[in-house]
py3Dmol code that shows the C-alpha trace and the ligand (Angstrom):
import py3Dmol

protein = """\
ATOM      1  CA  UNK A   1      12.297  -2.096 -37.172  1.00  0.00           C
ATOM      2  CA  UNK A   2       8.588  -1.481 -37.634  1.00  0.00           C
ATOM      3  CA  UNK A   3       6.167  -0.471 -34.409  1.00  0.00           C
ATOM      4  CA  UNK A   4       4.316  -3.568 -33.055  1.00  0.00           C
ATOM      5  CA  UNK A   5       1.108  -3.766 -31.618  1.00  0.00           C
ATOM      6  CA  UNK A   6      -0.573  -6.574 -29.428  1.00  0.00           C
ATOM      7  CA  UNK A   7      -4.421  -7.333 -30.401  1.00  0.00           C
ATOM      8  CA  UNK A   8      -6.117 -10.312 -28.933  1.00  0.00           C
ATOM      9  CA  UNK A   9      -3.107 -12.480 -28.187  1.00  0.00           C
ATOM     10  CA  UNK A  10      -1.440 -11.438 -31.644  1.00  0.00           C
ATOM     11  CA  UNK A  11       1.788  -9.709 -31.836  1.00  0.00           C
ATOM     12  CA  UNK A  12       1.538  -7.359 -35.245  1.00  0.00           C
ATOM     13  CA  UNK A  13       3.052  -4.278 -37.374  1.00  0.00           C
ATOM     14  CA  UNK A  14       1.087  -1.139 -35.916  1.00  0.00           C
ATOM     15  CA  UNK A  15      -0.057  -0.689 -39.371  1.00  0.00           C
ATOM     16  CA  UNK A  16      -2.118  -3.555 -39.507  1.00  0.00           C
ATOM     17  CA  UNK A  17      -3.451  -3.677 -36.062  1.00  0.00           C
ATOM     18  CA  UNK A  18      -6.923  -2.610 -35.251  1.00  0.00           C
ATOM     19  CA  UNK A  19     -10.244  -3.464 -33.461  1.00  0.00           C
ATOM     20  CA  UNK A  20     -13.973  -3.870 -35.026  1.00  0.00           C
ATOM     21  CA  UNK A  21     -15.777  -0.712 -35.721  1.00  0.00           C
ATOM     22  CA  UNK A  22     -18.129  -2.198 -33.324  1.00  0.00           C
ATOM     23  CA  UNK A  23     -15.591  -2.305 -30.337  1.00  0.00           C
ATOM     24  CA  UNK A  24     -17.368  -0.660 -27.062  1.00  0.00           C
ATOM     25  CA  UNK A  25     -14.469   1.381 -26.346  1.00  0.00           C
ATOM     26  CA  UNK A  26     -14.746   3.427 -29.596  1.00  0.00           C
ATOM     27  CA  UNK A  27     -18.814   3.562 -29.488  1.00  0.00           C
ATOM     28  CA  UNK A  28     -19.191   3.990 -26.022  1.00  0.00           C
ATOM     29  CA  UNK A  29     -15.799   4.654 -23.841  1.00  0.00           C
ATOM     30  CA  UNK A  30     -16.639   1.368 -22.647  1.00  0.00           C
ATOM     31  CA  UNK A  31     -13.126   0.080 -21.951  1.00  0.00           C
ATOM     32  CA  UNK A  32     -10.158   0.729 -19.092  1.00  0.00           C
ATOM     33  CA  UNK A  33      -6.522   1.192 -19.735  1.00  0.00           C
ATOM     34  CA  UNK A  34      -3.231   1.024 -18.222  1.00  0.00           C
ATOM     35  CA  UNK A  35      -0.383   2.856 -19.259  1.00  0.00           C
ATOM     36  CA  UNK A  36       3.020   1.996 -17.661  1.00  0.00           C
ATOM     37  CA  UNK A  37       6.734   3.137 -17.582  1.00  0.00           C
ATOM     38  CA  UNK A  38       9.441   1.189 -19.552  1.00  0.00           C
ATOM     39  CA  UNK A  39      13.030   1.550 -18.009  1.00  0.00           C
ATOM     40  CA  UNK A  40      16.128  -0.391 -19.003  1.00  0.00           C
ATOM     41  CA  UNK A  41      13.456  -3.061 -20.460  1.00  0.00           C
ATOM     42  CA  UNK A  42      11.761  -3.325 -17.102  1.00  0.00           C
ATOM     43  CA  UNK A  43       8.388  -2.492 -16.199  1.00  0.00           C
ATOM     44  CA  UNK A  44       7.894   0.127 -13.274  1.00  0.00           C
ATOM     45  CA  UNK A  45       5.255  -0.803 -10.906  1.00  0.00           C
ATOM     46  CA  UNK A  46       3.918  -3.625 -12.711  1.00  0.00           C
ATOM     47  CA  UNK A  47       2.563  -4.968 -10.088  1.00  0.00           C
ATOM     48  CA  UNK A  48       0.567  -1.505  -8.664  1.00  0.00           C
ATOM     49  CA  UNK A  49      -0.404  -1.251 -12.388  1.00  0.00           C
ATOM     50  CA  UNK A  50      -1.777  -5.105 -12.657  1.00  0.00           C
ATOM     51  CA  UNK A  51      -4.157  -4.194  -9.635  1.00  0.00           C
ATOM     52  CA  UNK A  52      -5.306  -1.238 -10.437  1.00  0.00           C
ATOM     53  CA  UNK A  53      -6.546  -2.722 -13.982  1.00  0.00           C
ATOM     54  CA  UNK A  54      -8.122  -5.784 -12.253  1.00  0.00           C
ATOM     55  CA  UNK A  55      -9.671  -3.270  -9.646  1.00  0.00           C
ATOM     56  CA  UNK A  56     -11.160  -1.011 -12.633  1.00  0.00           C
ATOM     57  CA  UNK A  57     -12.462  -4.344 -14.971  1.00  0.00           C
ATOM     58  CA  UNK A  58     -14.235  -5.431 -11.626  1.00  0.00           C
ATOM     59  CA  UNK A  59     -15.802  -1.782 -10.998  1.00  0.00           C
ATOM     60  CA  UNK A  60     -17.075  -1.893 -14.758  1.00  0.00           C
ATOM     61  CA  UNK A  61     -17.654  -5.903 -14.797  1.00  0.00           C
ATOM     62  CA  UNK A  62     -15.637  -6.180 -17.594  1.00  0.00           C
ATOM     63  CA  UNK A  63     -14.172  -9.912 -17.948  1.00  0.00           C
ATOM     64  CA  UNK A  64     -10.829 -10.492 -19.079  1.00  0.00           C
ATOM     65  CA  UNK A  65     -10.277 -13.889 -20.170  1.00  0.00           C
ATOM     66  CA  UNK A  66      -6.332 -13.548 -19.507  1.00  0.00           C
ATOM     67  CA  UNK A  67      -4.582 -14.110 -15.975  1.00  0.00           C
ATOM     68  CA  UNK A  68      -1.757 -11.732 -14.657  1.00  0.00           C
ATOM     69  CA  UNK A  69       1.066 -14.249 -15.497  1.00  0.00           C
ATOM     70  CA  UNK A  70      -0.155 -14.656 -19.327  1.00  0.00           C
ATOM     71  CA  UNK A  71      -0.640 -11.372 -19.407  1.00  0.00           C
ATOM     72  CA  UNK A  72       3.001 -10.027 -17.945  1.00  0.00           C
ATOM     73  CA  UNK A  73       4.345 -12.796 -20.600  1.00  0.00           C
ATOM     74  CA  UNK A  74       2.191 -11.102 -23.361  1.00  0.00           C
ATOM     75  CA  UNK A  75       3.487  -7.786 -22.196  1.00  0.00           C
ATOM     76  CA  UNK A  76       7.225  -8.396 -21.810  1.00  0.00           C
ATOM     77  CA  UNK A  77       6.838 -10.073 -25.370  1.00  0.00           C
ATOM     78  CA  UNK A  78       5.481  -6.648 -26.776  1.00  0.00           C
ATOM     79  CA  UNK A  79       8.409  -4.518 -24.952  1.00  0.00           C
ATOM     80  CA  UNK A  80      10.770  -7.147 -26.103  1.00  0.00           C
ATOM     81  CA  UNK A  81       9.574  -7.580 -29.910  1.00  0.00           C
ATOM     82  CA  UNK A  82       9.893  -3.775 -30.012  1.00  0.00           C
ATOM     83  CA  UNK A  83      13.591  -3.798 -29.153  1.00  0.00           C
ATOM     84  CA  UNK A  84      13.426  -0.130 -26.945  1.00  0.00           C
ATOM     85  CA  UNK A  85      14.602  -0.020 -23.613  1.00  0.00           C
ATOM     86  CA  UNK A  86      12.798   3.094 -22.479  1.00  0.00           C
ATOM     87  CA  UNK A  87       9.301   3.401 -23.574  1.00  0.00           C
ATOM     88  CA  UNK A  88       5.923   3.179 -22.330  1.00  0.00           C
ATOM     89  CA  UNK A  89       3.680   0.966 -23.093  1.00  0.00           C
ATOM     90  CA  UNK A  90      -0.593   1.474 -23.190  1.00  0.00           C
ATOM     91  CA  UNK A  91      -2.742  -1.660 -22.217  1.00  0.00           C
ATOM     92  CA  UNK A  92      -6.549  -1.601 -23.637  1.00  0.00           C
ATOM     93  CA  UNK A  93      -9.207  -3.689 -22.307  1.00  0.00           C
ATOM     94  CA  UNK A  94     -12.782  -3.318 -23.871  1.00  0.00           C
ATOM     95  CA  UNK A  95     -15.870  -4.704 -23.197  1.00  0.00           C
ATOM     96  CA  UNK A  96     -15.783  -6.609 -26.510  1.00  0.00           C
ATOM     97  CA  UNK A  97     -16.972  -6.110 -30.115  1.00  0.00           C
ATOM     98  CA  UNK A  98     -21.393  -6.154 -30.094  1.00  0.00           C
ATOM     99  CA  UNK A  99     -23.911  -4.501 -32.292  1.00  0.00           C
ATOM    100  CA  UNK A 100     -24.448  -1.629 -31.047  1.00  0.00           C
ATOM    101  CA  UNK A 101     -26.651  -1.683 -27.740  1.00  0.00           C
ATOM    102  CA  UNK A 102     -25.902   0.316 -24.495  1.00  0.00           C
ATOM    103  CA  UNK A 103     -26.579  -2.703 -22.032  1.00  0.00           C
ATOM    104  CA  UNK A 104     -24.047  -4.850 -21.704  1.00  0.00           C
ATOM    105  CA  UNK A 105     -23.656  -7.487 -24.607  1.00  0.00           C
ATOM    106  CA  UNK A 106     -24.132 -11.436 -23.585  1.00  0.00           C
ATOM    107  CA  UNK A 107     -20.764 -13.016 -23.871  1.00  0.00           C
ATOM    108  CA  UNK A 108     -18.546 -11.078 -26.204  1.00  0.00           C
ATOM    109  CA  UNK A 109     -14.589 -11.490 -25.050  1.00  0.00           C
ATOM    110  CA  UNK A 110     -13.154  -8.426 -23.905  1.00  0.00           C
ATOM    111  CA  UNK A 111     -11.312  -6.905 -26.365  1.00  0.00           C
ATOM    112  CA  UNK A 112      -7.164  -6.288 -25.200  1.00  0.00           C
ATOM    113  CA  UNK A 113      -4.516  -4.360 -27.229  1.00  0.00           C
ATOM    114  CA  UNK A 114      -1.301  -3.268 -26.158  1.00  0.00           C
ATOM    115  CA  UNK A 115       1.184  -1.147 -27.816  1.00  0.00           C
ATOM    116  CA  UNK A 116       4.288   0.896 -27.195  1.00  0.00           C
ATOM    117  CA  UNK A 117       6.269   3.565 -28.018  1.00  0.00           C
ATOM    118  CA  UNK A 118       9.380   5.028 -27.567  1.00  0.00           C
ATOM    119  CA  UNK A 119       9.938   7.423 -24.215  1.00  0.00           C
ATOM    120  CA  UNK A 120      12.372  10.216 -23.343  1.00  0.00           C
ATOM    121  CA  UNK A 121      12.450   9.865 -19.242  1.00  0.00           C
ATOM    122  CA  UNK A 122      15.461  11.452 -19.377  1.00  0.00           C
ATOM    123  CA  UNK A 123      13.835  14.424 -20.445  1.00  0.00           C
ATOM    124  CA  UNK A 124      12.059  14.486 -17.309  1.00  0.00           C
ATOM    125  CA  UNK A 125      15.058  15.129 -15.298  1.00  0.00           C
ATOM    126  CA  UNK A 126      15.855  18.316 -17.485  1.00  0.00           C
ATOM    127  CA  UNK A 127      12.991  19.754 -16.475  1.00  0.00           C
ATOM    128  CA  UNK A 128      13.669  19.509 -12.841  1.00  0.00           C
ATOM    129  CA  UNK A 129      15.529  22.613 -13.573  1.00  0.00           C
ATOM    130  CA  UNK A 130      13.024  24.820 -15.802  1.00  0.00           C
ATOM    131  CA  UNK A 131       9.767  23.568 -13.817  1.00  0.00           C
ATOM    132  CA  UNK A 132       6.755  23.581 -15.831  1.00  0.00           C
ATOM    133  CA  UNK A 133       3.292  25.612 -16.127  1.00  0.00           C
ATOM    134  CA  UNK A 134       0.188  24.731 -15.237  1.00  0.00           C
ATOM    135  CA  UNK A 135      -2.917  26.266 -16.565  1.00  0.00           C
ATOM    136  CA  UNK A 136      -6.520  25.766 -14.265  1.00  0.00           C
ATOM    137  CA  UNK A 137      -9.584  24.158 -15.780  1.00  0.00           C
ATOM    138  CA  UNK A 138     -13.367  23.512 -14.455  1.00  0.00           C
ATOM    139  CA  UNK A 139     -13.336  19.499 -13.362  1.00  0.00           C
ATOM    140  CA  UNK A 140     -16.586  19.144 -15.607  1.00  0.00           C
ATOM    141  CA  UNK A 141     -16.064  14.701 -15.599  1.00  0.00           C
ATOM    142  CA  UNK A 142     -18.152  12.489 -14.604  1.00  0.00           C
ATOM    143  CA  UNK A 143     -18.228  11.255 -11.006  1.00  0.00           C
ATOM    144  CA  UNK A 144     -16.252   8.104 -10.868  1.00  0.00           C
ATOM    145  CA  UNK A 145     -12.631   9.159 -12.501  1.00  0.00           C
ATOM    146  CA  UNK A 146     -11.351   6.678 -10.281  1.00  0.00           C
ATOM    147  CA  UNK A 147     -11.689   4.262 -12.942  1.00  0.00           C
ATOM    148  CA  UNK A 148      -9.159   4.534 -15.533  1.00  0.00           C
ATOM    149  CA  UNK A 149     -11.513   4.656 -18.540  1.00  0.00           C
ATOM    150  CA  UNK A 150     -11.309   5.710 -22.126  1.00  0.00           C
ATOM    151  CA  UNK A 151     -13.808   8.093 -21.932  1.00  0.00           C
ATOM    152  CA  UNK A 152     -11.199  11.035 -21.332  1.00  0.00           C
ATOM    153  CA  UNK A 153     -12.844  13.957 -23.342  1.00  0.00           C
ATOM    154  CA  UNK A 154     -12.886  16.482 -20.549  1.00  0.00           C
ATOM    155  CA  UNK A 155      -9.411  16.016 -19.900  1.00  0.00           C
ATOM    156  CA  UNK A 156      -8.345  15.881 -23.582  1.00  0.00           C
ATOM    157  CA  UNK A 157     -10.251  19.196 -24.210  1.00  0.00           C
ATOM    158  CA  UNK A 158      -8.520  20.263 -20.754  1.00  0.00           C
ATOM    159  CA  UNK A 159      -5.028  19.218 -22.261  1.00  0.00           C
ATOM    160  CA  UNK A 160      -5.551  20.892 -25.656  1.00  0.00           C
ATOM    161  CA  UNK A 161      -6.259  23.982 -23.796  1.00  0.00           C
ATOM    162  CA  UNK A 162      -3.040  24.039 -21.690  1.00  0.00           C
ATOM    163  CA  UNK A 163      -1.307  23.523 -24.702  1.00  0.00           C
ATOM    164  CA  UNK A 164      -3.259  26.481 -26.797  1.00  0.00           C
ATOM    165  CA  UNK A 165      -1.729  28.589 -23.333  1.00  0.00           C
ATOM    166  CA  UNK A 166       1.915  27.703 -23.232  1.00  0.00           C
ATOM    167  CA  UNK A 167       1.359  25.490 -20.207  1.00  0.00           C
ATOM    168  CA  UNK A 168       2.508  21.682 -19.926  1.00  0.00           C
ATOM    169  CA  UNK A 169      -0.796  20.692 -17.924  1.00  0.00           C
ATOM    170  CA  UNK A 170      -4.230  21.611 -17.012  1.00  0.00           C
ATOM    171  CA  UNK A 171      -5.614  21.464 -13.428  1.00  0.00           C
ATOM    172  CA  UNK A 172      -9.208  20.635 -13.113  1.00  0.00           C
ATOM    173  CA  UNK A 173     -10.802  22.747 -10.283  1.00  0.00           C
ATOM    174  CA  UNK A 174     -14.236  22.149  -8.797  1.00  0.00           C
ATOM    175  CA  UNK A 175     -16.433  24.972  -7.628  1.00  0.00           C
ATOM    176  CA  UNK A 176     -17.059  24.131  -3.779  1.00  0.00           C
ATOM    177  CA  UNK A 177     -18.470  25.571  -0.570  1.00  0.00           C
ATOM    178  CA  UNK A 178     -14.571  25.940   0.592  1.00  0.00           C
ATOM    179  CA  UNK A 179     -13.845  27.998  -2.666  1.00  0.00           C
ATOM    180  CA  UNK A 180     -12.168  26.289  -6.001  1.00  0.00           C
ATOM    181  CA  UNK A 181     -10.701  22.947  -5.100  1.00  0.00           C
ATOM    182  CA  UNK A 182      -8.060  21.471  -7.377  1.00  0.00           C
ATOM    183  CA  UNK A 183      -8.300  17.898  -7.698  1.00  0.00           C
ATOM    184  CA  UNK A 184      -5.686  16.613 -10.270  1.00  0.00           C
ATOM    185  CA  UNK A 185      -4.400  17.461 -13.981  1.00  0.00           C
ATOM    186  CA  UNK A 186      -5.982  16.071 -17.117  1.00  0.00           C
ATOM    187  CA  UNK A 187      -3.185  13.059 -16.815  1.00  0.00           C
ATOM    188  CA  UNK A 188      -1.214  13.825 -13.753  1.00  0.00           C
ATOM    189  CA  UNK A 189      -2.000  14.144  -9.895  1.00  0.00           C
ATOM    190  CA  UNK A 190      -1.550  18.318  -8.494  1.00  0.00           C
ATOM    191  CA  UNK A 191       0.681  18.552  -5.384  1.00  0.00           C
ATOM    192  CA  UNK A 192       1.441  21.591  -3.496  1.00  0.00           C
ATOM    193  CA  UNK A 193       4.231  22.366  -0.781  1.00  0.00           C
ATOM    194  CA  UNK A 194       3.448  24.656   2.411  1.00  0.00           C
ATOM    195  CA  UNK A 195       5.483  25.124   5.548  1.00  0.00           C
ATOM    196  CA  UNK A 196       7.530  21.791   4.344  1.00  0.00           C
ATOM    197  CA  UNK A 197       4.322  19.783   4.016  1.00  0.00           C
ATOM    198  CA  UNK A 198       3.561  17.880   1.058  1.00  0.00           C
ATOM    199  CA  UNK A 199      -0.586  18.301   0.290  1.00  0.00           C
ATOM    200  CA  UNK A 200      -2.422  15.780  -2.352  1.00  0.00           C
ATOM    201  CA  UNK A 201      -6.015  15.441  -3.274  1.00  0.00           C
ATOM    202  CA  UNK A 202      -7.086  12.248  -0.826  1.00  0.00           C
ATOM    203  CA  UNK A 203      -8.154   9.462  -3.228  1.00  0.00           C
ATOM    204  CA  UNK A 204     -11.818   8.784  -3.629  1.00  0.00           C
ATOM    205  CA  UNK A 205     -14.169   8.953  -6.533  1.00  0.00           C
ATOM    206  CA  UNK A 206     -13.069  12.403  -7.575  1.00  0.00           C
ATOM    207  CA  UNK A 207      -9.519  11.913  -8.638  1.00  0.00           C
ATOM    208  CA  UNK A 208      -7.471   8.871 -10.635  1.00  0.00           C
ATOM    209  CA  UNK A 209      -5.522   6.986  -7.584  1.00  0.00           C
ATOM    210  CA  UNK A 210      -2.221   7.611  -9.622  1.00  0.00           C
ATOM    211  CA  UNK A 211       0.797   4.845  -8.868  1.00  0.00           C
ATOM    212  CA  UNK A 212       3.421   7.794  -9.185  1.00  0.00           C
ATOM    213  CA  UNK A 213       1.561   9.246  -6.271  1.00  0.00           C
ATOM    214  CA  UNK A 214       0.957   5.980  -4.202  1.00  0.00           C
ATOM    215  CA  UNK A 215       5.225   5.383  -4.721  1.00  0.00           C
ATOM    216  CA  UNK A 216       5.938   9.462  -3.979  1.00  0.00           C
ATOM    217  CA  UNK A 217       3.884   9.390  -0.560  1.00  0.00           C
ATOM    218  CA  UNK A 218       5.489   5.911   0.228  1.00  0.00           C
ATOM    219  CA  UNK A 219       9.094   7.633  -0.477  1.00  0.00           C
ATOM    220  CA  UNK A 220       8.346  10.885   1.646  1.00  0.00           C
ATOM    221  CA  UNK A 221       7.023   8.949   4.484  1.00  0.00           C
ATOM    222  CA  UNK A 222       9.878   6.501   4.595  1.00  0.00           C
ATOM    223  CA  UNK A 223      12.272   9.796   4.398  1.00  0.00           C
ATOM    224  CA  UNK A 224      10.289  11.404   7.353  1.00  0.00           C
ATOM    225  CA  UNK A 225       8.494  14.118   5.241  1.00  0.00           C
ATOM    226  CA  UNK A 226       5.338  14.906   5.827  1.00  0.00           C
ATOM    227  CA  UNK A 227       2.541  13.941   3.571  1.00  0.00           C
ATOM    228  CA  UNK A 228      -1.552  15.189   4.237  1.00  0.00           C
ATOM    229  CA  UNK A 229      -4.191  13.924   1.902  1.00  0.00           C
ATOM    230  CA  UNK A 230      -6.612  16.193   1.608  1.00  0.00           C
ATOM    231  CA  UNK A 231      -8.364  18.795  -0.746  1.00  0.00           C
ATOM    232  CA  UNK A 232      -6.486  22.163  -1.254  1.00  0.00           C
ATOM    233  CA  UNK A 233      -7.976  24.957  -3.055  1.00  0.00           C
ATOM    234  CA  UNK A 234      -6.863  26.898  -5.938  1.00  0.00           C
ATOM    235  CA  UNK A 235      -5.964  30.006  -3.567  1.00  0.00           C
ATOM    236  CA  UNK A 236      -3.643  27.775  -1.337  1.00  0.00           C
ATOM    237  CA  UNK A 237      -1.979  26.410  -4.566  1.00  0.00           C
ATOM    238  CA  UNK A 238      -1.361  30.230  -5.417  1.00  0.00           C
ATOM    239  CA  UNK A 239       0.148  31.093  -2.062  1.00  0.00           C
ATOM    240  CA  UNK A 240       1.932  27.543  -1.710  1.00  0.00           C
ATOM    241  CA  UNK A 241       5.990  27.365  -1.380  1.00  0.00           C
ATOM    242  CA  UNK A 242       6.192  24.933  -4.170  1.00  0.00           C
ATOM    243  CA  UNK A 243       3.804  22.826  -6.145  1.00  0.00           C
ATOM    244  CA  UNK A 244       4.456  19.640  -8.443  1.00  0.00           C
ATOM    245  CA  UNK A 245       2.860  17.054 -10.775  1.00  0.00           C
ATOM    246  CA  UNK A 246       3.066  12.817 -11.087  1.00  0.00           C
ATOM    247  CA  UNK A 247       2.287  10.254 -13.483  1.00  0.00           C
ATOM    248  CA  UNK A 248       4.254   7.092 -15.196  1.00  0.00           C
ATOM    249  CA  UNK A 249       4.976   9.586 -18.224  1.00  0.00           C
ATOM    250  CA  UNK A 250       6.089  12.454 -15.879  1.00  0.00           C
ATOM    251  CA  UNK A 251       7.278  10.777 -12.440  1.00  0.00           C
ATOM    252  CA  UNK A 252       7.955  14.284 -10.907  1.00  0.00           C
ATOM    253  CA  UNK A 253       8.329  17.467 -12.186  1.00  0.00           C
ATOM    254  CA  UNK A 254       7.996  21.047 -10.822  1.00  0.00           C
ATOM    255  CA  UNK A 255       5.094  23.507 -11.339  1.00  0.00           C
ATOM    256  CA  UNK A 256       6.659  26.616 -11.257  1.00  0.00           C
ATOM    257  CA  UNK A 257       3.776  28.859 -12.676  1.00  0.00           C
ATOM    258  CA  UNK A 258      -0.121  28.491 -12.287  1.00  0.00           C
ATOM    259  CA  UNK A 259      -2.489  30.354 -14.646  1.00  0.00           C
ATOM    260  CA  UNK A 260       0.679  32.688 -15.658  1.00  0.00           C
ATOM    261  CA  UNK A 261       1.261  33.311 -11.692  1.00  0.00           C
ATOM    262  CA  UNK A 262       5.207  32.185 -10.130  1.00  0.00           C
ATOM    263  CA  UNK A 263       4.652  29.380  -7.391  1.00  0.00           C
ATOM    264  CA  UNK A 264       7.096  30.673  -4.725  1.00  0.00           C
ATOM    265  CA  UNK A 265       9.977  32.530  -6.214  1.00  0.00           C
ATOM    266  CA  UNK A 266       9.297  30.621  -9.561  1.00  0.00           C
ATOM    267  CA  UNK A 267      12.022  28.128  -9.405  1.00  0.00           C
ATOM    268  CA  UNK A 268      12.354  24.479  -8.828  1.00  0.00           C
ATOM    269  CA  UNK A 269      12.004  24.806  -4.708  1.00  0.00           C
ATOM    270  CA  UNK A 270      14.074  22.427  -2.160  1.00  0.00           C
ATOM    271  CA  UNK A 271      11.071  20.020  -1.534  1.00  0.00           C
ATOM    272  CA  UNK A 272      10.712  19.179  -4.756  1.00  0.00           C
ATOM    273  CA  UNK A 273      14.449  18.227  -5.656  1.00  0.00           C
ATOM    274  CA  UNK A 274      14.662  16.097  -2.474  1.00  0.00           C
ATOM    275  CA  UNK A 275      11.079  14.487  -3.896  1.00  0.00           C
ATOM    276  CA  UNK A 276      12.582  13.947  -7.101  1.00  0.00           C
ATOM    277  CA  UNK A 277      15.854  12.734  -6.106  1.00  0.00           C
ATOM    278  CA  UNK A 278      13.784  10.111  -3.938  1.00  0.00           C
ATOM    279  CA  UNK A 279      11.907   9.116  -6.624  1.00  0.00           C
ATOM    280  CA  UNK A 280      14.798   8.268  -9.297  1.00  0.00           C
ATOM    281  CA  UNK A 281      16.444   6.489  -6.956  1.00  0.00           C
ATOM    282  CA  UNK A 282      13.419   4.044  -6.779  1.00  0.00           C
ATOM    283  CA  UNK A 283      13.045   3.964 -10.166  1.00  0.00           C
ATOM    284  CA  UNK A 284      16.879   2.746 -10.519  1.00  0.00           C
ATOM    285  CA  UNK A 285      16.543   0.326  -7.704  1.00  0.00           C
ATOM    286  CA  UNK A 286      13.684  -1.137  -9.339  1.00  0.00           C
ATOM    287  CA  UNK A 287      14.734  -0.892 -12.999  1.00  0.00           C
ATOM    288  CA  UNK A 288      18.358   0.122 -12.976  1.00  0.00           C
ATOM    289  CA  UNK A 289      17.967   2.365 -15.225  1.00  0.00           C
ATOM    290  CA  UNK A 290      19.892   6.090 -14.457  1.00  0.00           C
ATOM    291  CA  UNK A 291      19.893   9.439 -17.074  1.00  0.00           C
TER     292      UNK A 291
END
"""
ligand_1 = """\
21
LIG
N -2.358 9.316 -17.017
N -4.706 11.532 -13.155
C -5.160 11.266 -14.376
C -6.449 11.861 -14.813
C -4.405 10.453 -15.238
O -4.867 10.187 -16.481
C -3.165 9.927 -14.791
C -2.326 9.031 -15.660
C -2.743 10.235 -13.497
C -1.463 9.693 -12.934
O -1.559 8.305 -12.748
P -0.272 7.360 -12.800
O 0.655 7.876 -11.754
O -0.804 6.013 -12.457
O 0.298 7.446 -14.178
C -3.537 11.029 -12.699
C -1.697 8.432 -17.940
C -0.218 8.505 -17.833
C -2.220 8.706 -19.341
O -3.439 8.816 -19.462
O -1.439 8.788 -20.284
"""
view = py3Dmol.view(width=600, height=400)
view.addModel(protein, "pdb")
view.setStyle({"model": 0}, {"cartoon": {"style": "trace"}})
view.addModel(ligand_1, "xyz")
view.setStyle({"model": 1}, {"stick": {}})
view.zoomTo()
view.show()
């Protein structure tokens, strides 16, 4: 079956889909995007994900002429038309196709495409046993990565750099008065583990307010673990017990090295498997879906 693609209330082969040279996301990163986890046909978090778009297109005044319902319709018709039952799928919403101007454009639609591919999750849960490695990165982005824009070179060059170095993610660290903070990874949010206490980067304007990590400190709390929201610095990373990562591509998974050091004793620690064995049992109470 050939990939389809949603553009503009159309439902076409990949092939043939595509947006005006003109679009604002490609001159100008002027767009937002969603990108959501596909289990047993069902949408994770759909709902999380629905608000968090709406919240972003308001921050950037982007209208989108299409209302949740049409749009969950459009959506489940994409996953559906597609025929795979695990996948994720990426939601685009530009500012619209103008000549080229930086100020906003007068009444161009919003341009919205949608596409999806094929996902391993249970890949994921394999890796709960080898951990992953993290490499560290200066945060050099702009100061509102709360928004969920296109404009991701920083963490693309951040990504591409982890890669070149063995390493699964990049953490971007900013230089502070406390010593290097480390706010999240190019396209996951950094978690440590000290004394049984589960440290995040408190949301704001300097990280993305990921959904994995909303529904992982939701899941901790109800289980009685405790969660603090607040900055941690590279050298408490480096001394912590155990450190992990979230996203909708990479729910939970262990960081077992950091810049070629061992976190802990190296291994997947006893935080983290309770953590992860929280958070798959949410995903198959939501979804159904089990490895
Ligand atoms: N990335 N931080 C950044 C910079 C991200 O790009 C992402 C998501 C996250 C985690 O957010 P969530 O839990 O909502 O997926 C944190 C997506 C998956 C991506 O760009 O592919």
């Amino acid at each position: 079956m050939p990939q389809l693609a949603y553009v503009n209330g159309h439902i076409l082969p990949l092939a043939d889909a595509s947006l005006h040279v003109e679009d604002r996301g490609t001159q100008f990163g002027d767009a937002v995007y969603e990108v959501c986890a596909v289990m047993n046909g069902r949408i994770l978090d759909w709902q999380q994900h629905l608000v968090r778009l709406r919240r972003n297109l308001g921050e950037l005044g982007i209208t989108l002429g299409i209302a949740d319902g049409p749009l969950t319709q459009q959506a489940r018709r994409l996953i559906a038309a597609n025929g795979h039952s695990e996948c994720i799928i990426y939601m685009q919403v530009s500012r619209g196709t103008a000549k080229r101007d930086h100020s906003f454009p007068g009444g161009a639609p919003a341009n919205l495409v949608m596409t999806v591919r094929r996902f391993d999750f249970a890949q994921r849960i394999r890796q709960l046993e080898t951990g992953i490695a993290v490499i560290t990165q200066p945060d050099n982005r702009w100061g509102r990565v709360d928004i969920k824009t296109t404009g991701l070179l920083p963490n693309v060059l951040a990504k591409q750099a982890a890669k070149e170095a063995g390493a699964f993610e990049a953490w971007m660290v900013a230089k502070g008065d406390g010593g290097e903070t480390v706010r999240e990874g190019s396209s996951t949010n950094a978690w440590i583990v000290k004394d049984g206490r589960i440290i995040t980067h408190p949301t704001g304007t300097e990280i993305l307010p990921g959904i994995a990590r909303d529904s992982l400190i939701r899941l901790a709390r109800e289980a009685q673990l405790a969660v603090e929201e607040r900055p941690f610095t590279l050298a408490e990373a480096l001394a912590a017990d155990e450190a992990f990562l979230t996203s909708t591509t990479a729910p939970i998974l262990p960081v077992v090295r950091i810049d070629g050091q061992a976190v802990g004793n190296g291994h997947t620690g006893p935080v983290v498997r309770r953590l992860a064995e929280l958070t798959w049992k949410e995903v198959a109470r939501q979804t159904g879906w089990r490895a």
